[in-house]
N, C-alpha and C positions, 0 to 999 in steps of 0.2 A: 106548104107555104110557097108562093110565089117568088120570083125574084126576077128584078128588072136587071135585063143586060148579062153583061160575062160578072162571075164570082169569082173573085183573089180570094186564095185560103192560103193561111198561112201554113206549110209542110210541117211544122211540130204540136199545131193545133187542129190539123185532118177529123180528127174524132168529135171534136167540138160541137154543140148545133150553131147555125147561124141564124142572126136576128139582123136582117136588113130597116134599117131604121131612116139610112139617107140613100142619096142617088148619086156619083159621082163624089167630088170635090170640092170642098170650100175653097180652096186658095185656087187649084188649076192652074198654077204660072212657075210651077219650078221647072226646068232647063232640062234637067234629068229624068225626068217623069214623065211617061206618055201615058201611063195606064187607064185615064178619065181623061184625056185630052178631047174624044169625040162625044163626050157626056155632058150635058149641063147641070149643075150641082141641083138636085130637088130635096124634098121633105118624104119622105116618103107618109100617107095617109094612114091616122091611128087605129081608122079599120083593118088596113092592111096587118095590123099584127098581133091580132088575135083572130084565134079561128071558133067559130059556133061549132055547139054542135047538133 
């Protein structure tokens, strides 16, 4: 699977798989939070989350 930009993993969920479903942030405006500040919140496409084989 692909994945757009840097990946936040949560340290107690490491093992987990991830399923990138958006892009960024819906809100973007809290004070304290830089981590999607240079991202624009997207959709990510329903092809992108499944893979052929």
């Amino acid at each position: 699977m692909h994945f757009t930009g840097t990946v936040y993993r949560n340290p107690y969920w490491e093992t987990f798989p991830l399923l990138q479903i958006t892009r960024g942030c819906t809100h973007n405006k809290c004070k304290f939070c830089t981590m999607y500040s240079d991202v624009t919140f997207k959709m990510q496409p329903i092809e992108e989350h499944y893979c052929c084989a």
